[in-house]
Every structure is written in structure tokens, then in C-alpha cells.
N, C-alpha and C positions, 0 to 999 in steps of 0.2 A: 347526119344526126337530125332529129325529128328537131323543126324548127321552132315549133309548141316549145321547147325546151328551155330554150332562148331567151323566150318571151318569160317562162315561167323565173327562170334565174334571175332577167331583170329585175320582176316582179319582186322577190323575197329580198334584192340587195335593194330598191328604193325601199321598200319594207322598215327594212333595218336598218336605214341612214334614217328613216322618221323618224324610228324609235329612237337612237342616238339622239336628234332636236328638240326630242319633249326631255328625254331623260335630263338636257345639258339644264330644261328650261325649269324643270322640277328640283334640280340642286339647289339652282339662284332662289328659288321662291321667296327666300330671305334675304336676298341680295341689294342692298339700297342701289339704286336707280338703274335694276336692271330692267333689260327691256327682252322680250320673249319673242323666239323665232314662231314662225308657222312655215309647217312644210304642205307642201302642194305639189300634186302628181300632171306628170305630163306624158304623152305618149311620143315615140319619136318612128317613126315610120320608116325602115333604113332602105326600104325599095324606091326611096327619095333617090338617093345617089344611084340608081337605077334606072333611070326613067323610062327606057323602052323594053322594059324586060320583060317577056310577055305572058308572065307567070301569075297573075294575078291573085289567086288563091296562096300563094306562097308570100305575095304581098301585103296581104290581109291579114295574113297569120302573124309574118312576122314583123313586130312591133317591141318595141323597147321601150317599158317605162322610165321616167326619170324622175327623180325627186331633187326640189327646188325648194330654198327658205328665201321667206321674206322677212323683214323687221319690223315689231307690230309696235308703232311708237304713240302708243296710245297712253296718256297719263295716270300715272296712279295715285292714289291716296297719301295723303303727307302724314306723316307721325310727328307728335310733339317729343323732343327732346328736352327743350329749355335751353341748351349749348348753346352759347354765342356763337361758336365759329360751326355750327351745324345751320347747313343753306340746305334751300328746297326752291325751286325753278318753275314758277305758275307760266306756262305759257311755251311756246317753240324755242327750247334755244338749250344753249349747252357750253358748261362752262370750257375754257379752252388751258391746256397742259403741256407742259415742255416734258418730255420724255427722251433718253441717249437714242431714241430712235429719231424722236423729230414730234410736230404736233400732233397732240391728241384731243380728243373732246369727251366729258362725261356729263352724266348726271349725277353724280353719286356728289351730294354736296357735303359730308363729313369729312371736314377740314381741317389741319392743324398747324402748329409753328414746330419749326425744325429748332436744330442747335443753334442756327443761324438768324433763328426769326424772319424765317420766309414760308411764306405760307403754301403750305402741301394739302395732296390727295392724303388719303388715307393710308395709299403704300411710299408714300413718300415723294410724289413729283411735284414740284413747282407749279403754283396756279398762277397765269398769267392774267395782267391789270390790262387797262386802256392804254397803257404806254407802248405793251408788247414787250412788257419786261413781268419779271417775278416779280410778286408781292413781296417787298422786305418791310418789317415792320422792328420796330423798336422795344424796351420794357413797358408796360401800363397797359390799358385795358382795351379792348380790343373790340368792335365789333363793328356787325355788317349791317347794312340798313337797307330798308325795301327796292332803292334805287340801286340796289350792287357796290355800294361805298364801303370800302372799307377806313374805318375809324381807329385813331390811334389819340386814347382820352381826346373823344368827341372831335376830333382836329382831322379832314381826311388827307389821307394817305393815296388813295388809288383806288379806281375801280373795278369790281370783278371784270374778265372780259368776257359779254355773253353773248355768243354766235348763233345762228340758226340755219338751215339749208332748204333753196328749193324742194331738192328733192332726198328724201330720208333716206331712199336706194342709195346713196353714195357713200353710206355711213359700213363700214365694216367693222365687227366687234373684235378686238382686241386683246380680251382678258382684262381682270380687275377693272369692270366696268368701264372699258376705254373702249374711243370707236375711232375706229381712221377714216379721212374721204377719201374715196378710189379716185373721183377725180383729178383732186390734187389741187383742188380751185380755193381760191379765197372765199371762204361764208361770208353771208351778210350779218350783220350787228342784229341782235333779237330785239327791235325794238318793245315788242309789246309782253318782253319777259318782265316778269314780277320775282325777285326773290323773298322770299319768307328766313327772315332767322329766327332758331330756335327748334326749326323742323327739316325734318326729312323725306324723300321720298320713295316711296316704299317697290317692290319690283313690282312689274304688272301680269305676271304669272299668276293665274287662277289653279291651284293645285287639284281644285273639281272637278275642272272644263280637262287640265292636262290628264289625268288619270284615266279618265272618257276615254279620250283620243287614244292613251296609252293601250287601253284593253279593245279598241275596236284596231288599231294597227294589228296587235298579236293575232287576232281571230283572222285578217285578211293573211297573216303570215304564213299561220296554220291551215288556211285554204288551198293556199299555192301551195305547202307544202304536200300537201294529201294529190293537188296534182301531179304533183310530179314525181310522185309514189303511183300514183295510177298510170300515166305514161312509161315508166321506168320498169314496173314490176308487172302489170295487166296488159297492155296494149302491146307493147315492144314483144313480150314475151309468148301472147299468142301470137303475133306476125310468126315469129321466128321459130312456134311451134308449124304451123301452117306451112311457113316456105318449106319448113323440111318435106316435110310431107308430098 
């Protein structure tokens, strides 16, 4: 089989895994505190695991692209809510969540009291204090202050717990704005986080810049696909007029 072909099939499946990354990153657009993939092409040379092969034109040819996301944790814009229990996170860090999986970390600071008056994500988890226990709060008024204190009528109770990581790469996104560390390491304390109550923070998807990307993916799509209509229908098919002959 023409090894062009290969190349071309990589080509249209990294294609379509990109479009996949923008599409996930265009749903969120509205998403409080989500954060936007970028994908990026890489070429993989599979004459690699060859090394004395002495085909070099077959080595040149055939190449595999891949497609690779990164996580662009760049900050967004805070919206005024007015909500007491609505946090927005100036600065590196992320508040941390007990989940029946184990810890998680978000940004998404729209927070509430359960039946139990413990204080949750938005889908319902547990937001963990400085203790390394849940938020349990009591009846009366509630609120959080620029330090991460959480106040139970003005008396505090606990403070948010807010972590940060060397490196963002260890961050895996999770669904309902949740991120897990691959590592599996202990974060350090966000010291120079600021919480804002009253605000939120908005995704960082630019639905402009995503639609771009969007329309220039399909045009490379539609590239390779016209190759591989000229390969399959043009070339193959004179060879194969020709051998007869």
C-alpha cells in the first residue's frame, strides 16, 4: 500500500481529534472556570524504530502526525454576581474537593450549602477547609472573605483550602470543571491567591480565536482529503492502467 496513504490517514485522524478539542472548548465558553485546551501537531517518524533501514525515501515519506493538548491556564475575567457564597481566585491556585473518587481541584467558585450545611461545588462535592476536612457550617449568614475565611455571623469557621502546582501539565481535566494531578503529589498552599466574593470567574475560551482555528482545521481537513482522492483515484489508477499494459 502507497505509504503516502498512511501519512495522509494520520493526517485527517489528528485533524479530527483537533476539531474534537476546540468543539469540547466552544461548548464550555460559558463555563465558570473553565480552562481551554490547545492542540498542537507533531510529526512522528516511524523509520525511528528502523534505524538501519536503507530506504530512505520511504523514510521521509512515511511520517505520522500526532495530535497533542495542552492546558492553557491563562486567567479570565471575573463577573460580578453579588452571591456571598460565589468565589473567584485572583492569582495561581485552586480550590481543592473531595469527590467518591478521591481529590479534585477547580476553579469554578459557585458554591453552596447542602442539606447538611456543608459546603459544595455546584454539582454537589464537598469543598475542603485548612483542616482537610469539609466545610460544615451552621444556620446564619455566611460568608467568605478576601483571605479564604469562611464566616459563620462574622465568627470564622474555616478556611477555603487553596493549592497551586509547579507545573499546570499535571493537571488532568475531569468533567464539571474538575482537574486531577497525574502526579498524585501533594500541591503547595497558593500563597499569593486572593479570593474575591461576590464574583466569578469566567472560562477563558475566546469563541473568535476558537472559530478561526475551527475553520482553518476543516480547510487542512479537506486538503488531505482531496489527497487522498488523488492518490486513491488518479495515481493508483494510472499505475494500474499502465502495469497492464
Amino acid at each position: 500500500m502507497n505509504s503516502g496513504l498512511y501519512t495522509a490517514y494520520s493526517g485527517l485522524k489528528a485533524q479530527s481529534e483537533a476539531l474534537e478539542i476546540i468543539a469540547n472548548n466552544l461548548a464550555n465558553a460559558n463555563t465558570t472556570g473553565f480552562k481551554e485546551d490547545k492542540a498542537f501537531f507533531t510529526l512522528l517518524d516511524q523509520s525511528l524504530n528502523e534505524p538501519n533501514k536503507p530506504d530512505t525515501m520511504t523514510s521521509a515519506i512515511n511520517r505520522s502526525v500526532l495530535v497533542h493538548k495542552a492546558l492553557n491556564p491563562t486567567e479570565s475575567s471575573l463577573s460580578l454576581t453579588g452571591r456571598d457564597l460565589d468565589v473567584a481566585i485572583e492569582g495561581r491556585g485552586f480550590l481543592v474537593v473531595s469527590t467518591p473518587q478521591g481529590i479534585r481541584y477547580t476553579r469554578n467558585g459557585n458554591l453552596h450549602l447542602n442539606s447538611q450545611a456543608v459546603l459544595t461545588t455546584s454539582t454537589g462535592f464537598p469543598v475542603l477547609g485548612d483542616s482537610g476536612k469539609p466545610i460544615t457550617l451552621g444556620s446564619g449568614e455566611v460568608k467568605i472573605n478576601q483571605d479564604g475565611e469562611v464566616l459563620l455571623d462574622n465568627s470564622k469557621v474555616d478556611s477555603l483550602k487553596i493549592v497551586t502546582f509547579d507545573n499546570i501539565s499535571a493537571l488532568e481535566k475531569q468533567g464539571n470543571s474538575l482537574f486531577l494531578s497525574r502526579s498524585g503529589q501533594a500541591s503547595e498552599i497558593a500563597s499569593d491567591a486572593t479570593v474575591k466574593s461576590g464574583y466569578l470567574e469566567a472560562s477563558n475560551v475566546n469563541p473568535v480565536v476558537s472559530m478561526v482555528q475551527m475553520v482553518d482545521v476543516l480547510r487542512h481537513f479537506e486538503a488531505i482529503q482531496k489527497s487522498v482522492s488523488l492518490l486513491m483515484n488518479d495515481i493508483n489508477s494510472k499505475a494500474i492502467e499502465k502495469l497492464g499494459k
